[in-house]
Structures are given as structure tokens and as C-alpha cells.
C-alpha positions in Angstrom: 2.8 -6.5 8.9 6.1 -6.1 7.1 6.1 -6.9 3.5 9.3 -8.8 2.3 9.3 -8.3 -1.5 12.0 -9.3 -3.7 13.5 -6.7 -6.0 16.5 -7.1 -7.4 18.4 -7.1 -10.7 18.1 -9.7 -13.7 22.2 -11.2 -14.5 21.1 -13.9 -16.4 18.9 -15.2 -19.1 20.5 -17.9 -20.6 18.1 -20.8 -19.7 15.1 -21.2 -21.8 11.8 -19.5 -20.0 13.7 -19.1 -16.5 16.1 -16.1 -15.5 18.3 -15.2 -12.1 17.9 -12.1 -10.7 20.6 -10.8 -8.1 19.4 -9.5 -4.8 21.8 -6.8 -3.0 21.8 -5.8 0.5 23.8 -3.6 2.6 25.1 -3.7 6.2 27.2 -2.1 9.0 29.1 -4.8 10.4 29.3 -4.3 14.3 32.7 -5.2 15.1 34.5 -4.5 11.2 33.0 -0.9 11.5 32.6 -1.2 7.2 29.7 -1.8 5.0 29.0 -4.9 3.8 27.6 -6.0 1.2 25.8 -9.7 0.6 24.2 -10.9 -2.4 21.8 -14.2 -3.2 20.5 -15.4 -6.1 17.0 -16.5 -7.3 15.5 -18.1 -10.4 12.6 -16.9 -11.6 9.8 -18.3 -14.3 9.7 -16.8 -17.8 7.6 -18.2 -20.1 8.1 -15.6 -22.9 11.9 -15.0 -22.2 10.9 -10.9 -21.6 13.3 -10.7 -19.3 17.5 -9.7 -19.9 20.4 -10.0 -17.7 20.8 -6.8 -16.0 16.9 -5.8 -15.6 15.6 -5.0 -12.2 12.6 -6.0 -11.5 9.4 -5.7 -9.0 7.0 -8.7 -8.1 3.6 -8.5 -7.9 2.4 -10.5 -4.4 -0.3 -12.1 -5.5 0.5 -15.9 -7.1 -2.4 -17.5 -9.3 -2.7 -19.4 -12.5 -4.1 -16.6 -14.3 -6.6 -18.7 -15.7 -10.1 -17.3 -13.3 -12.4 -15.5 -14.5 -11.8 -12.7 -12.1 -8.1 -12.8 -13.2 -9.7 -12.4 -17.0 -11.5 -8.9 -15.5 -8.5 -7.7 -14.0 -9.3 -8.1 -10.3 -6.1 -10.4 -9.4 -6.7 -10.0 -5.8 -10.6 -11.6 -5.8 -8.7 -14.6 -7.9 -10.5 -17.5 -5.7 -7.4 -19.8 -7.1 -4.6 -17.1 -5.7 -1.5 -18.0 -3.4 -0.4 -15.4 -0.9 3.0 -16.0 1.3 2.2 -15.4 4.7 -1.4 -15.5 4.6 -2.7 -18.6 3.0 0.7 -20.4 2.7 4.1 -20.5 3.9 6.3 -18.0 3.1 5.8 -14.7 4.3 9.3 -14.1 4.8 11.0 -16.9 3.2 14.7 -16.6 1.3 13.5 -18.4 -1.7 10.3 -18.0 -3.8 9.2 -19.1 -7.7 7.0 -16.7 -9.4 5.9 -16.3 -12.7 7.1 -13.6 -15.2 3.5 -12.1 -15.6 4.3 -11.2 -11.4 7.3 -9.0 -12.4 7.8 -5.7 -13.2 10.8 -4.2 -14.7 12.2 -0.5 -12.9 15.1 1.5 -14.0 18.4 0.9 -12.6 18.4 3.8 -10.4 15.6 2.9 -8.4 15.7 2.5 -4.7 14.6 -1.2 -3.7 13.5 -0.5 0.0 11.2 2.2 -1.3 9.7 0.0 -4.1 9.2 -2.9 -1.8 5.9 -1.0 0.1 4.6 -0.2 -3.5 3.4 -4.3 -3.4 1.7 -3.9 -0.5 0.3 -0.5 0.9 0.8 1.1 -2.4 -1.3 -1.2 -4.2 -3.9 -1.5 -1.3 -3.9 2.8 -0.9 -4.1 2.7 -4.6 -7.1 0.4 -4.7 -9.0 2.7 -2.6 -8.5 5.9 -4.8 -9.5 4.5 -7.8 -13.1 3.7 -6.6 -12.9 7.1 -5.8 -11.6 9.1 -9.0 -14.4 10.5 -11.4 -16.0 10.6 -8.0 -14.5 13.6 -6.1 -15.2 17.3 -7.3 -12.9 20.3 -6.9 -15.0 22.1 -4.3 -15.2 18.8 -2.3 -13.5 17.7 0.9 -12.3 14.5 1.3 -10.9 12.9 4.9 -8.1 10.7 5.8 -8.3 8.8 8.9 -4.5 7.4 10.0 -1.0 8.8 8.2 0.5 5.4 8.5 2.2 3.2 5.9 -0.9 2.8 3.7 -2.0 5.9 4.9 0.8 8.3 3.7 0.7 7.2 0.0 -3.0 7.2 -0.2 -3.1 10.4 1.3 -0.2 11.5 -1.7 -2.4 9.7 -4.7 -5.5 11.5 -3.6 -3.5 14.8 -4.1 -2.4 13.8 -6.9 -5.7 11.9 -9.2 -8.6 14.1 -7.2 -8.8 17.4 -7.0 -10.9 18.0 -3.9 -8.9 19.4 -0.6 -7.5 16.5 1.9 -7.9 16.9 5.2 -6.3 14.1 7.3 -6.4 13.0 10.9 -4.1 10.9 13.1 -3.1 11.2 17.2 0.1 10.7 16.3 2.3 13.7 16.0 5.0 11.8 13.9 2.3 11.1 11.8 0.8 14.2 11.5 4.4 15.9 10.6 4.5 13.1 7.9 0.9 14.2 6.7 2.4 17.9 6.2 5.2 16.5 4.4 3.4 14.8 1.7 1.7 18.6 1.3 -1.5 18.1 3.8 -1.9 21.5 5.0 -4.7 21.0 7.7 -4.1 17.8 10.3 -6.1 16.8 13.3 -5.0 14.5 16.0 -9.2 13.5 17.0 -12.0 13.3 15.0 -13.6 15.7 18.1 -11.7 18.2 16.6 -14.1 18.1 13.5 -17.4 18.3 15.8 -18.9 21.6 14.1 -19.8 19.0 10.9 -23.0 17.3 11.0 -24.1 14.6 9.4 -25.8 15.5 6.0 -25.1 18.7 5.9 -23.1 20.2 2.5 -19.9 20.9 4.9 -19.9 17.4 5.5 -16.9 15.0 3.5 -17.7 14.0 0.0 -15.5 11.2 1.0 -14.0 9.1 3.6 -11.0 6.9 3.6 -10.4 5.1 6.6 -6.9 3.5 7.3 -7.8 2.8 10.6 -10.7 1.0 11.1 -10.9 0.2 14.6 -13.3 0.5 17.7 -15.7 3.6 16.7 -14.1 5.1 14.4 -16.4 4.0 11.6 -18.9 5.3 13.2 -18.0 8.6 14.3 -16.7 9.0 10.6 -19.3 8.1 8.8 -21.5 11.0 10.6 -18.8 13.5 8.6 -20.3 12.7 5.2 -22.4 14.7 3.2 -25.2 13.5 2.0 -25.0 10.9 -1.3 -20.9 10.6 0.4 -19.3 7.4 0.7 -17.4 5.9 3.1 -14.3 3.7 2.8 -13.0 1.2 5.6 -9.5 -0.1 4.5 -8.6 -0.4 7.9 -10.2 -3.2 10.1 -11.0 -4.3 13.5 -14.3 -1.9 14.4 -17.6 -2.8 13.4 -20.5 -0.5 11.3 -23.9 0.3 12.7 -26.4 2.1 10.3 -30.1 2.1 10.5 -31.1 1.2 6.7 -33.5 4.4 7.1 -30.5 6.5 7.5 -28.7 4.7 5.1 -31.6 5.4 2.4 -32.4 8.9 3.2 -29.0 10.1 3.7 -27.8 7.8 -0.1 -24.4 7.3 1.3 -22.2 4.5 0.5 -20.6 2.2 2.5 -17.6 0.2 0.7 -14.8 -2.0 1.9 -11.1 -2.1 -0.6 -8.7 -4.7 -0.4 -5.9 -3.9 -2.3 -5.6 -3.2 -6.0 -4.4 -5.2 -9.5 -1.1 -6.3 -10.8 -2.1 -3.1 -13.7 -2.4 -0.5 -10.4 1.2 -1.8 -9.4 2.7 -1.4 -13.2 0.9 2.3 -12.8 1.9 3.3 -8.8 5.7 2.0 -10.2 5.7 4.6 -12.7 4.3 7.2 -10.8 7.8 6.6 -7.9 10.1 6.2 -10.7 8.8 9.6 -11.6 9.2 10.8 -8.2 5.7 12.1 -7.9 5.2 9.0 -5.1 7.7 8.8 -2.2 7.2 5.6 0.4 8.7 7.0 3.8 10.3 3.4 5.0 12.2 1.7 8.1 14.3 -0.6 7.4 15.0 -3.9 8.9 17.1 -6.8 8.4 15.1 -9.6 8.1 16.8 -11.6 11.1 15.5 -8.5 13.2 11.9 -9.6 11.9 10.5 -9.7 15.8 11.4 -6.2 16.6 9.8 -5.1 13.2 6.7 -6.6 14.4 7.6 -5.3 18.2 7.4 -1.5 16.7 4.8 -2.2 14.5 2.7 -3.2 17.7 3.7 -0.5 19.6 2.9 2.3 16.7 6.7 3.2 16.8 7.1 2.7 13.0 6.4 5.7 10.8 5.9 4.9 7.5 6.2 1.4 6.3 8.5 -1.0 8.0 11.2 -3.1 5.4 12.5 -6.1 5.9 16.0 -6.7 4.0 16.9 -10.1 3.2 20.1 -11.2 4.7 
């Protein structure tokens, strides 16, 4: 689903704890043949005034008190207290939101705001998956990417970055696969067949397994592609897991789920794109053309991460 994330740039800070940040977009009006541009305004909570007029800024998409325990460990997204627009309230692509400062993020002026916005959502959940996996992977290891998508594509470009093992990455798509060799994945399959000649166990096998895919039997078939003591990561969903617990013992693989990561992975993932070392391919949408985001999303036609713009 397309992620509407405010970003946008802070123009005042005169009231006490509260601040109004300016969002821009762009547009080519039909019939005017010009660009156009609209801007709105939102006010935003600031309890320790860290915000000034004329900082952009990032929201983290998770809203909670900040009070939980899990909050207190640094695992925002497990927060049993937490608010998410679009899932378990209203909002998923409203005009208007209130969050708190501890939600925001400031970015240089420079920065793009369409390719920030997928930094919220399939950065932090590609993110989330490579760290359970860094310490893990070792420089003669191979580690497999199933599905070059939106999450795909910058979890694919962290692993190249934080592991050192070789990525190899697989997707039926061929726009995906040309996206795979341009964030520098050398060797790309379009079927899991194609990797047949490795057998379960065996020290060929994958050290490691991310799967952005998730459905029907792909679990499955992937999880025979580990090497022994491997693990296996289903950040996709949709297909379901069948192991004997025998295998699961004598083979010591690992079988792990990852949601998304903390409001400290989107502070680092930020800094890593200001830097230019993490690039979100995007498509951008206005947001009144939310159905035909959704429409290509369905139909796989979206390469990358789809962006809705606020009118």
C-alpha cells in the first residue's frame, strides 16, 4: 500500500511547544500547460520547542505515548499502546495529522521529499530485517533476496552496504530485475528453479534468506536453499511454513518473521539517503489519483515504491 508521509519544511515556531511546517507540491496543470505549485499548512506538537522555522522535517509513522515498556527498549513498533493511520485508525491518507515532536526528524534542505517519504515505510521495515541479520553474515557467505520491489530494492542496497557476504536476488519481473542490477546486484534470477543445483544443508546453500515476497510456496522452496545453522526471514506475507521439527533440529536453521524497524533505524536509514549511499526508486502519485496507485500496485505495474503527493 502507498505510504503518505508528511515531509515538509518548519516556517514557524512562535507558539509555545507547537510549530507549522509547510508542505510543497508540484503539478502540471492540464489545460494551463505550467507547473503549479500548492502549499498547506500543519501544526505539529513540540514539547521541547527543538524545532525552528525553516527546518524540514521527517515523521516517524508509528503514534504512541512513549510511556510502554517496549517503547522504553526501543522496539516502537511492538508498542501494544501504538496508533497507526490506516491500519488501526483513520487516516491513512488523510490531509491533516497531529504528531508529537519525538515522531520527527529533521533533513537538510536539499533533500528530495518523494524519496524520503518510502524511508517511513519500506525503508524502516527492509532496515528491520538487516539488522537481525548484521554480525550474522560472513564474507564468504551468500545471502538471497526473494522480490526487488519497494521494500525489496532498499533491503537489497543495506545488505550491500552493512554485510559483507555476496547478494544474490531473485524476482520474475524483468523491471525488477533491471532495478536489482542497478542497485549493484550482479547475479539475478527470475525463479527459484533456476537455483535447483543447491540442496538443502549442503555448505553452497544461503547463509541467509530474506523473503519480500512471502506468498504461496515460496517459503518453502526457499527455505530448502539454506545452509545448515541458516536462517530464514519472511517479511513478505500471504504463504504458509511447513517444517518437520526433526528437520528443523538437525538442520539448526532459524525461522524468523520482521515487521518493520524503530524510530532510531529511521534517524539512521535518513542519514544514510542524505548521504546518498540509499536511493528509493519512487512513482509518484497525486493523492486524488489514490485508486490507480492502488490499481498498479495490484497489478505489479509499480516499480519501486508508489508516492502519494498531497494535493
Amino acid at each position: 500500500m502507498p505510504k503518505k508521509i508528511l515531509t515538509g519544511v518548519v516556517i514557524s515556531d512562535k507558539p509555545n511547544k507547537t510549530i507549522t511546517v509547510m508542505v510543497e507540491r508540484k503539478y502540471s496543470h492540464p489545460v494551463l500547460k505550467k507547473v503549479i505549485r500548492v502549499r498547506k499548512n500543519y501544526n505539529a506538537h513540540d514539547e521541547n520547542n527543538s524545532f525552528k522555522t525553516g527546518d524540514k522535517v521527517l515523521c516517524y509513522p508509528f503514534l504512541s505515548s512513549g510511556m510502554s515498556l517496549e517503547e522504553r527498549y526501543g522496539i516502537d513498533s511492538q508498542a501494544s499502546s501504538r496508533i497507526t493511520p490506516g491500519i488501526n485508525t483513520d487516516g491513512g491518507f488523510c490531509e491533516l495529522t497531529t504528531f508529537s515532536e519525538r515522531s520527527l526528524i529533521k533533513v537538510g534542505q536539499e533533500a528530495s521529499l518523494a524519496e524520503l517519504a518510502p524511508l517511513g515505510d519500506a525503508g524502516l521495515t527492509a532496515f528491520g530485517a538487516i539488522r537481525k541479520l548484521m554480525g550474522f553474515i560472513r564474507p564468504q557467505d551468500k545471502v538471497l533476496v526473494i522480490g526487488i520491489g519497494g521494500v525489496g530494492h532498499l533491503g537489497a542496497q543495506l545488505l550491500s552496504r552493512l554485510t559483507p557476504g555476496k547478494i544474490i536476488a531473485v524476482d520474475p519481473r524483468e523491471e525488477a530485475r533491471k532495478l536489482a542490477a542497478k542497485t549493484g546486484i550482479i547475479e539475478c534470477y527470475d525463479s527459484l528453479d533456476q537455483l535447483d543445483s543447491i540442496k538443502a544443508g549442503h555448505e553452497q546453500g544461503f547463509r541467509a534468506i530474506l523473503d519480500f515476497f512471502g506468498e504461496s510456496e515460496t517459503p518453502n522452496n526457499a527455505i530448502q536453499l539454506l545452509m545448515n545453522q541458516g536462517r530464514y526471514l519472511a517479511i513478505g506475507t500471504g504463504g504458509e511454513v511447513r517444517i518437520s521439527t526433526a528437520e528443523l533440529v538437525a538442520r539448526e536453521i532459524s525461522i524468523m518473521g520482521s515487521f518493520v524497524g524503530t524510530f532510531t533505524d529511521l534517524v539512521e536509514i535518513t542519514n544514510l539517503t542524505e548521504r546518498g549511499e540509499l536511493v528509493s526508486e519512487v512513482s509518484t502519485y497525486p493523492l486524488k489519483e489514490v485508486n490507480r496507485a492502488l490499481h498498479d500496485l495490484a497489478e505489479g505495474n509499480v516499480v519501486g515504491r508508489a508516492v502519494l503527493i498531497p494535493d
